[in-house]
C-alpha positions in Angstrom: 14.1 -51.7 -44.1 15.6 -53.2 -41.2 13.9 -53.4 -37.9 16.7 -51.0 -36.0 15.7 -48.6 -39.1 12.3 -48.9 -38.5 12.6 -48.5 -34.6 14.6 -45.6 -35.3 11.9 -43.8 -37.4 9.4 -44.8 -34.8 11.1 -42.9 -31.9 12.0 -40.0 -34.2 8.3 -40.1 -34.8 7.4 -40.0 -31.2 10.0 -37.5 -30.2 8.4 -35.2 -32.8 5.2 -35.5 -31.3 6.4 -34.7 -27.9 8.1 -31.8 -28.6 5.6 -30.5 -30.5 3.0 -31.3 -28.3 5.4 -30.0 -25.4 5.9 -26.6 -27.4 2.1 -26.0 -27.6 2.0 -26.6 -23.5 4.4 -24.2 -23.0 2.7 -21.9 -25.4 -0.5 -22.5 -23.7 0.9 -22.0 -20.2 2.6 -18.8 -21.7 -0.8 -17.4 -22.7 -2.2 -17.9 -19.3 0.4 -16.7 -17.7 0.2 -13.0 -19.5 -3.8 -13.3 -19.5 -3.2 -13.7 -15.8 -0.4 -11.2 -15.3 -2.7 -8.8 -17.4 -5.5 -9.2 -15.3 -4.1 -8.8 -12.2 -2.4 -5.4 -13.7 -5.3 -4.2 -14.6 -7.5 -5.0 -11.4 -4.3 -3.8 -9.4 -4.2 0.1 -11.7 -6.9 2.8 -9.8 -9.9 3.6 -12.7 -8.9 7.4 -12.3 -4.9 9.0 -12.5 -5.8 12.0 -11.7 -8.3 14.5 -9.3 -10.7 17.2 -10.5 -8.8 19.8 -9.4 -5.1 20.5 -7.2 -5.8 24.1 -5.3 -3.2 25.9 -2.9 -4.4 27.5 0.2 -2.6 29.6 3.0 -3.6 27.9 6.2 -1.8 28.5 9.8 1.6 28.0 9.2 1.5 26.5 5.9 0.7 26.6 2.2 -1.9 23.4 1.7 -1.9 21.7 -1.5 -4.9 19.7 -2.0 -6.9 18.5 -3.9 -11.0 18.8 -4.5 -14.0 17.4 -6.0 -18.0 17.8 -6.1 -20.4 20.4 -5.4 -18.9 23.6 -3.4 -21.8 24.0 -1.5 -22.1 20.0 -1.1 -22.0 18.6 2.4 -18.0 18.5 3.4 -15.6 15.1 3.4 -12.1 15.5 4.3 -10.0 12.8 3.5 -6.6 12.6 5.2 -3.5 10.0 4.1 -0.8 8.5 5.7 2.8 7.8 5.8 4.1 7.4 3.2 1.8 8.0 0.7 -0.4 11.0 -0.1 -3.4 12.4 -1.6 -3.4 9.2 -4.4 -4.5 7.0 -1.8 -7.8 8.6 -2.4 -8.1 9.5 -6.4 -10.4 6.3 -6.7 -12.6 7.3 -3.5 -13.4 11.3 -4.4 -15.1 10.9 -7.3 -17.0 8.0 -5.9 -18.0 10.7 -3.0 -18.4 13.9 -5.5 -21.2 11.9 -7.4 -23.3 11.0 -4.3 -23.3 14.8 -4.0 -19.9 15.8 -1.3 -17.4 18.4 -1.6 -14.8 15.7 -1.0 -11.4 18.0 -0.3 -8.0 15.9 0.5 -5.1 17.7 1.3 -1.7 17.4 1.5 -0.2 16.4 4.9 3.2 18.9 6.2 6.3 17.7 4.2 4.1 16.1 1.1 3.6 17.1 -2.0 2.9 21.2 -2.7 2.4 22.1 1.0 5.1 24.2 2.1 6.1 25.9 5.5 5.8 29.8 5.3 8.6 30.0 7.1 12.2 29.0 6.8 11.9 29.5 10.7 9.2 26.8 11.5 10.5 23.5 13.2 9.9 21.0 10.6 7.8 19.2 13.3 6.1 16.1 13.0 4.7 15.6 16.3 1.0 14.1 16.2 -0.8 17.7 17.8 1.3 19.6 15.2 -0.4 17.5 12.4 -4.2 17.8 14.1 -3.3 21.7 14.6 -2.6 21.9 10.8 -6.0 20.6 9.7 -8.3 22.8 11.7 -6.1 25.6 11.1 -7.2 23.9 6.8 -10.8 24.1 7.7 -11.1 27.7 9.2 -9.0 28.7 5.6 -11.4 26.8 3.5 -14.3 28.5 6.2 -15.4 24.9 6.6 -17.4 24.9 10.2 -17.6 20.7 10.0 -16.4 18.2 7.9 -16.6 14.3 8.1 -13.7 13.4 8.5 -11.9 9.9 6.5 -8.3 8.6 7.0 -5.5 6.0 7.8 -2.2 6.2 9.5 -1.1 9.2 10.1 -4.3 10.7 8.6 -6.4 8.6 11.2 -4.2 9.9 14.4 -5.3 13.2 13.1 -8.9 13.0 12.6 -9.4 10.6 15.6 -7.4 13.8 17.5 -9.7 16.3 15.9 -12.9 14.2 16.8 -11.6 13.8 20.4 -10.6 17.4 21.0 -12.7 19.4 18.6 -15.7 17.3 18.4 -17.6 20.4 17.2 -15.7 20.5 13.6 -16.3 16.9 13.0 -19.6 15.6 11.9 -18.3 11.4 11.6 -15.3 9.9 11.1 -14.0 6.9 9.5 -10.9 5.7 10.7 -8.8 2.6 9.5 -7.2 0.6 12.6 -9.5 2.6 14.5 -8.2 4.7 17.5 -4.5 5.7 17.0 -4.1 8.1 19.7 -1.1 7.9 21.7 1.4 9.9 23.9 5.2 10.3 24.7 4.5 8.3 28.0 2.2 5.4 26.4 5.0 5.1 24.4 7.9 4.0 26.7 6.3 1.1 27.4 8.5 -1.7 25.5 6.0 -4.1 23.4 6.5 -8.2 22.9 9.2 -8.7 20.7 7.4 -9.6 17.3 5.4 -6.6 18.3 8.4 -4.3 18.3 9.9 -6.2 15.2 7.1 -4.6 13.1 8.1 -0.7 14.0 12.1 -1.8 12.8 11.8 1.5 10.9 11.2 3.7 13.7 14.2 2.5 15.7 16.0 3.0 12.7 15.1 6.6 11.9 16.3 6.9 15.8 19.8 6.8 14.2 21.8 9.4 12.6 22.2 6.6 10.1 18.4 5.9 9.4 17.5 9.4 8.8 20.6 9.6 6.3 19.1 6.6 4.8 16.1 7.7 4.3 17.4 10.8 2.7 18.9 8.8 0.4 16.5 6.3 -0.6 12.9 7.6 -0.1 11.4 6.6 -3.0 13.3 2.9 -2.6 12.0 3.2 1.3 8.7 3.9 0.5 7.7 1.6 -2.1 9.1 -1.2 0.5 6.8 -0.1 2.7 3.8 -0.2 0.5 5.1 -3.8 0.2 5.6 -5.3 3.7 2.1 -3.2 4.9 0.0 -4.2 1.8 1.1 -7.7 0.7 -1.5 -8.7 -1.8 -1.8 -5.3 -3.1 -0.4 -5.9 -6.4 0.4 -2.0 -7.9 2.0 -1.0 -10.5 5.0 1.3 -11.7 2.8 4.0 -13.0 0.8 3.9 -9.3 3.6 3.9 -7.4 5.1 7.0 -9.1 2.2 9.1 -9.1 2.7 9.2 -4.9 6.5 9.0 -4.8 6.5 12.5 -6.2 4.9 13.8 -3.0 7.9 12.5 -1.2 10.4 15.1 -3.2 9.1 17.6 -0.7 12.0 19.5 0.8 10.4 19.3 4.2 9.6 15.8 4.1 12.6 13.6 5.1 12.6 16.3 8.6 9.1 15.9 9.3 9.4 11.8 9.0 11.9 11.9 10.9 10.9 14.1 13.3 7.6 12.1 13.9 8.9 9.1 14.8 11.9 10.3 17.3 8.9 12.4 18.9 6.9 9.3 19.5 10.2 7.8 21.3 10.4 10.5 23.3 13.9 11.3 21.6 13.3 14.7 19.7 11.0 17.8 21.5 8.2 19.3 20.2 6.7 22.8 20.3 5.8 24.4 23.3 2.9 26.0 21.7 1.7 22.5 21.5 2.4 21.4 24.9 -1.4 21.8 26.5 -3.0 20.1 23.6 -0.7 17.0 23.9 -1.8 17.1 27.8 -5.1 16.3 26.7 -4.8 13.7 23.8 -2.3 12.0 26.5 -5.6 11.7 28.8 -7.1 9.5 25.9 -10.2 10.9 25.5 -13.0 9.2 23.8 -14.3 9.5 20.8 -18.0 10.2 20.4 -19.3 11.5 17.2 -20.3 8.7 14.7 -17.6 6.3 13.7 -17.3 3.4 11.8 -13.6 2.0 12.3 -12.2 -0.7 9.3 -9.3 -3.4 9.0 -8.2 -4.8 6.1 -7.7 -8.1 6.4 -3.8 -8.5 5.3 -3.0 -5.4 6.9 0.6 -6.2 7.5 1.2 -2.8 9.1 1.0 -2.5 12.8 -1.9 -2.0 14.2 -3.7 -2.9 17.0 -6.7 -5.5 17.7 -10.3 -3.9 17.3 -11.0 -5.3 20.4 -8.3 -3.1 22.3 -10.0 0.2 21.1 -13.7 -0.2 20.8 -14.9 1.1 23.7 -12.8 4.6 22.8 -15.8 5.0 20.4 -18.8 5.9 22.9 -20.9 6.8 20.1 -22.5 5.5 17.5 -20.2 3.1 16.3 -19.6 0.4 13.3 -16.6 -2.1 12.8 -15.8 -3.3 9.1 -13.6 -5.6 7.9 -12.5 -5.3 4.4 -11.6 -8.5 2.9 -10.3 -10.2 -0.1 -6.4 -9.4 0.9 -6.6 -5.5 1.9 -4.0 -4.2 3.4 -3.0 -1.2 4.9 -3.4 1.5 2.3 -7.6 1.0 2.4 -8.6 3.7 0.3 -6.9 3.0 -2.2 -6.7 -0.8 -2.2 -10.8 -0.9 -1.6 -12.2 2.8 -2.8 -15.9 1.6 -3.5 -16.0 0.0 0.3 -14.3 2.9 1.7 -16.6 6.0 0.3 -19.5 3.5 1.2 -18.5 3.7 4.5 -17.6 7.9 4.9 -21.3 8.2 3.4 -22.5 4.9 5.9 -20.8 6.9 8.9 -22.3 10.4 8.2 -26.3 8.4 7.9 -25.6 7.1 11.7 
């Protein structure tokens, strides 16, 4: 055998043992790559798919769906969602709140899921008294004198409205970005420009176009959404889907809409509403127990706890929920969010 022969065989050798050694890296990195992609699937999926039980009620102008959980004659939690998502957001936290002995009740908000309008005659309003209006009018249905009261977004404008206005019906609250109160006039002023860039959606449901769009593309709308406010919230299909349903509601494109041209001061609400806006426009302060939480990657807007603190006059807790929690709280962090609806009602 001549040396070139013998070289040859040498580096055919060696190539062999590179490749296979390079075949069982690539192996290896596959397996770590699914044990990882299967662990962050399952951390990312809620333990429970489904509530205890989905109930319909006839309350002021509408037909609530919601759902309940834990002792009927069990100290009261009301748990309110946002936009958009929908009762989900809290299918980890009821349980959680049924076994430390609440009747844990979360209903649908107007224009999601199995609430319905009455009437074919009712504006399909989404202005923020409308939405406040809708949940005592819940209570006095369900004969609930006073409920502690936990929510985000749109579900925290609500109870923090209800805690202002109707202290008497709410025993605590927990409220995630804290005081969302607002007004037609607080509204007009014009925010710094990366400020404004986060609320793109609401000048774009301003347009003709933007509310065809969003007829259109809910489900695509929403899930993007869930994206930009919760970043490191890593959901799955199956998550997702359970909540998109809620957005098939054939009010629920209007009363989007609707909300967000209010706040701009470019649709009109209710005159029936008119003296009650008067009063959450005077910002009043907040004073039953309250414990207000951020997640720390909420990449929703929201404003600095610092800004709203002093709205709460009584006693009063600020929680920061950490290890990339984003906007959607409840649902992202369910065992820190019951602990703090039972924390707030012990102050």
């Amino acid at each position: 055998m001549n040396c070139y022969n013998l070289l040859g065989q040498i580096n055919q050798s060696r190539r062999g043992f590179f490749a296979t050694a390079a075949g069982l890296a690539a192996t290896q990195i596959s397996m770590i790559r699914s044990a990882a992609a299967q662990e962050t699937k399952a951390s990312s999926a809620s333990a429970h798919t489904s509530f205890a039980a989905l109930k319909q009620v006839h309350a002021g102008m509408l037909d609530v769906g919601y759902a309940e959980d834990g002792p009927e004659d069990g100290p009261v939690v009301i748990l309110l969602h946002g936009w958009p998502y929908d009762i989900y957001s809290y299918v980890d936290v009821a349980p959680t709140l049924a076994k430390a002995g609440y009747r844990v009740i979360v209903p649908y908000l107007r224009g999601y899921g199995t609430t319905r309008f009455l009437s074919a005659e009712t504006p399909r309003n989404g202005q923020q008294a409308a939405l406040a209006v809708d949940i005592i009018d819940f209570m006095d249905a369900l004969k609930i004198d006073k409920a502690v009261l936990g929510a985000f977004d749109w579900g925290a404008r609500t109870a923090d409205i209800i805690a202002a206005v109707w202290p008497e019906r709410c025993k605590a609250l927990v409220s995630v970005s804290g005081y969302l109160i607002g007004s037609q006039e607080l509204n007009k002023e014009p925010l710094p420009p990366r400020a404004e860039l986060q609320w793109w959606y609401q000048y774009y449901f301003a347009t003709e176009r933007g509310a065809a769009g969003y007829a259109q593309y809910t489900h695509e709308f929403a899930r993007l959404i869930w994206e930009l406010a919760s970043p490191r919230w890593k959901f799955d299909d199956a998550t997702f889907a359970r909540s998109a349903t809620a957005f098939d509601n054939p009010d629920h494109v209007a009363v989007s809409i609707h909300n967000y041209r209010w706040r701009l001061g470019l649709a009109q609400g209710e005159v029936r509403f008119d003296a009650l806006e008067k009063k959450i426009a005077a910002m009043p302060d907040i004073g039953v127990p309250t414990i207000t939480i951020e997640g720390d990657a909420n990449g929703a807007p929201h404003p600095d706890q610092s800004a709203y603190a002093k709205r709460f006059t009584g006693k009063y807790q600020h929680r920061i929920f950490k290890g990339g929690i984003g906007h959607n709280a409840p649902q992202e962090a369910p065992k820190e969010f019951a602990r703090a609806v039972i924390d707030a009602d012990r102050l």
